[in-house]
N, C-alpha and C positions, 0 to 999 in steps of 0.2 A: 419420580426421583431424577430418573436423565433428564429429564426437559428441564428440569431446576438448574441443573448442574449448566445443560447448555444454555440457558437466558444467560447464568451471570456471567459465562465467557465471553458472549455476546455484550453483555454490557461494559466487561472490562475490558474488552477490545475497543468499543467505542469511546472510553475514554481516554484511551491510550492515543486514538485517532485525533480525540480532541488534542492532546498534548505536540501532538505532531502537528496540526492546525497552527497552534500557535507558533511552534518553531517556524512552519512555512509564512507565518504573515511578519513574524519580529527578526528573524533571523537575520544574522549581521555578518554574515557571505555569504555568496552566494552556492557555495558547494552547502551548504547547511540548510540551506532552501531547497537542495535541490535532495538531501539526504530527508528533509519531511515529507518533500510529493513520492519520493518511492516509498516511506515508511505506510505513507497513507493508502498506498496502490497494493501495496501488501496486507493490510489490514483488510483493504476491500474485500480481497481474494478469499481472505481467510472467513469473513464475515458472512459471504456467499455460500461456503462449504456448512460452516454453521448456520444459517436458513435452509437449505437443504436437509440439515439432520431435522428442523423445525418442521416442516413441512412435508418431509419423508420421499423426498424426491432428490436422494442426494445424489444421484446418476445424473440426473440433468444439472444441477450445481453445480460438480465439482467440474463438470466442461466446460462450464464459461466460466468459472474461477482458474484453470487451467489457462485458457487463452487471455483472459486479463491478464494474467503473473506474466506469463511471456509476450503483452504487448507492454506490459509495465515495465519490464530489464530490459528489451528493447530498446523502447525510450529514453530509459536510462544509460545505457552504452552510447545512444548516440549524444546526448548532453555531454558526455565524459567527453566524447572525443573532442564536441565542439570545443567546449568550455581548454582542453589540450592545445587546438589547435591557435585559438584567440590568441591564449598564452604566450604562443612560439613569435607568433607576429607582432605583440604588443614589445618585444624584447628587443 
């Protein structure tokens, strides 16, 4: 009965990914692009911890889902700042 439960989180995370996908490919600014690649780097994370429960090795999982999420906000902090700084100078 768990393993049901986690396949179809698992599944509806990955279409929620797909939905994010498409926002990153059609998205009409680029902060909107840049809010799909973190939605999608969060899904991963989360996806990861759910293979883990799959697989029964969620100790080793949830560590690389941990350092994805915090290379993912990362990234993202440094985009913000860019995309801030462009800003100031294009003024």
């Amino acid at each position: 009965m768990m393993e049901a439960v986690i396949l179809i989180s698992a599944f509806t995370l990955l279409f929620f990914t797909a939905i994010c996908v498409y926002r990153l490919i059609v998205g009409k600014t680029l902060f909107d692009r840049a809010i799909g690649a973190s939605l999608i780097g969060n899904n991963a994370a989360l996806l990861m911890v759910l293979t883990g429960f799959i697989f029964g090795r969620i100790d080793m999982f949830v560590d690389i889902a941990i350092a994805y999420a915090l290379l993912n906000f990362i990234i993202i902090i440094v985009l913000g700042k860019y995309f801030e700084r462009r800003g100031k100078r294009a003024k």
